[in-house]
N, C-alpha and C positions, 0 to 999 in steps of 0.2 A: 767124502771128506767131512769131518766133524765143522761145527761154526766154529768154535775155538780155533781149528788148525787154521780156517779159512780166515779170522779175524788176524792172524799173523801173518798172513796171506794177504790182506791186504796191506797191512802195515809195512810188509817188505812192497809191495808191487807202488804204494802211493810215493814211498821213501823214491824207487827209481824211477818215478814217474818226474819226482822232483828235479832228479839229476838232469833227468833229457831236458829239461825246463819248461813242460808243461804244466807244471802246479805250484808254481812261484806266490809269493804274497799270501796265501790262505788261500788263494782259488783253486778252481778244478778240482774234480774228485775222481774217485775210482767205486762204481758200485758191483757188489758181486753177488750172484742168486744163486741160492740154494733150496729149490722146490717153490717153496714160498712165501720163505724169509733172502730177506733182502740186509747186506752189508755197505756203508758206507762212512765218510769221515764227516764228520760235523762241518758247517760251512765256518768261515774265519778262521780257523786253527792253523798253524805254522804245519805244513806237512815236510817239512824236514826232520821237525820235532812231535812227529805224532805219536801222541799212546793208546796204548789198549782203551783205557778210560773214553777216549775219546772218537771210537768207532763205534756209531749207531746199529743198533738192529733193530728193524721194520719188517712186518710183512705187507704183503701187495694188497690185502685191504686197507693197511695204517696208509697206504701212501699221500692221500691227499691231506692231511694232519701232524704230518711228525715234527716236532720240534728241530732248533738248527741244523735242517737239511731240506733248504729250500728247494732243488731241482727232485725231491722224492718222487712227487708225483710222474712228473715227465721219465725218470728214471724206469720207474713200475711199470709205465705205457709201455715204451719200447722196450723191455723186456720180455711182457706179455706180447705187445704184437707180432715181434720180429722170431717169437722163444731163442730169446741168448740167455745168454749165462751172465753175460759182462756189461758194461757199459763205462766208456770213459769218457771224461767232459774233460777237453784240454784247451790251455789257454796259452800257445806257445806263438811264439812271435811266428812263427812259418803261418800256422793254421789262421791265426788273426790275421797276419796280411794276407790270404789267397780272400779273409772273408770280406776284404774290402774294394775285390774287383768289382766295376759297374754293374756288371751281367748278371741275370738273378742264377747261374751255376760257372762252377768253375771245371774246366773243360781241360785237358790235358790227351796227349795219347803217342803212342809210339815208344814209351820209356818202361825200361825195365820191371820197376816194380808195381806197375800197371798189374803184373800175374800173380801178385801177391791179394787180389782184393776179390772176394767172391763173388758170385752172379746172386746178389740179396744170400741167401744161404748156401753154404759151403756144397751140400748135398747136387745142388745144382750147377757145383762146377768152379770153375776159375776166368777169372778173365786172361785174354793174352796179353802178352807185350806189346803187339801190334795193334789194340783196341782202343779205344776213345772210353774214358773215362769221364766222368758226371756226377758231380757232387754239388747238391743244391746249396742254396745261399737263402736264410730268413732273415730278416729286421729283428732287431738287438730292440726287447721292450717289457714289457712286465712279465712276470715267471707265467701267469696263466695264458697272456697271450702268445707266448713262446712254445706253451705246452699245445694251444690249437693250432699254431704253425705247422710245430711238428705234427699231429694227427694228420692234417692236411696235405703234408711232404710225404710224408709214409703211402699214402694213400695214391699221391701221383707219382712220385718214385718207388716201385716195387724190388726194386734189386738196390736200392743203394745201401749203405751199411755205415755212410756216414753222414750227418748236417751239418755244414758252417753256419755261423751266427754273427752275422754281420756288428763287427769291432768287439768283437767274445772269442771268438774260437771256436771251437768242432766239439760236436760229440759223435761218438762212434763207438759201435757194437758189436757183439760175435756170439759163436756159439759154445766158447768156450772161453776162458781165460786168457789162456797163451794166443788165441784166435785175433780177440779184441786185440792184444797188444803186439802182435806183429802186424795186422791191420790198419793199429794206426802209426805204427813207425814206417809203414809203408808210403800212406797218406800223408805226414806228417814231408818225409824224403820228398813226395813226389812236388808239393806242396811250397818248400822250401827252393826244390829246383826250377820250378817254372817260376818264380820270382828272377831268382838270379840271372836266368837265360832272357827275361825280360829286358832285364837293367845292364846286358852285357855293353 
């Protein structure tokens, strides 16, 4: 895919990232990789109202420098470390409340869309329904400290595919497009539900 088509590509995917209400207020982004160049939405901009103008291109050596696109860096990381394609930072009321359980992971299992989430890379499989799910929890603190978090989470979760960020929300990855974003409407569900069944 040309970066042109994929810069419309993002523009549609941030638009209904908006919808689900993950990218409310200016926050959250959607970044997408193409070999080496890197797409995303400038930080503070209305993504209901996003334009072309305002979709950055980086590649993964600019990342630690680019101008209004504070999480670049961290973005580049897990791209490179995980090789996805995608990566979404959402800031949806589900994913922030599961980030503000006590526990340093939020723990879930027996529910449907548990088989939607890969074992770290798709290659290696799916999880079941019947499985225990595990998505870790970091401390909500300046972007570089957030970026050694994450090294660090990577490092001791090898199969996870997404990080909550305690009173932020989640980001999560794939290895393709459509991957990341049924991954995390997956997460996002699962997320959502164990709240609810909390507070029954």
């Amino acid at each position: 895919m040309s970066l042109e088509k994929e810069k419309q590509l993002v523009l549609e995917l941030i638009l209904h990232f908006y919808k689900q209400g993950w990218m409310r207020f200016g926050s959250g982004n959607f970044c997408l990789r193409n070999g080496n160049e890197l797409l995303c939405a400038k930080d503070r901009v209305q993504r209901d109202l996003l334009q072309e103008g305002e979709i950055v291109q980086f590649s993964l050596s600019d990342s630690p420098k680019v101008d209004n696109v504070e999480w670049s860096k961290i973005f580049a990381y897990i791209l490179q470390k995980r090789n996805a394609v995608s990566c979404i930072l959402s800031t949806s009321i589900a994913a922030l409340g599961a980030s503000l359980y006590p526990a340093k992971e939020f723990h879930t299992r027996s529910k449907e869309m548990i088989k939607g989430i890969p074992k770290g890379h798709p290659s290696n499989g799916y999880l079941c329904c019947f499985d225990s799910l595990k998505v870790p929890i970091i401390q909500n603190d300046s972007t570089e400290r957030i970026y050694e978090s994450i090294k660090q989470t990577l490092e001791d979760y090898p199969e996870t595919n997404a990080i909550l960020i305690r009173g932020y929300g989640a980001i999560g990855w794939g290895s393709t497009w459509e991957k990341s974003k049924t991954q995390m409407e997956c997460y996002d569900y699962l997320f959502e539900l164990d709240y609810k069944i909390k507070n029954l």
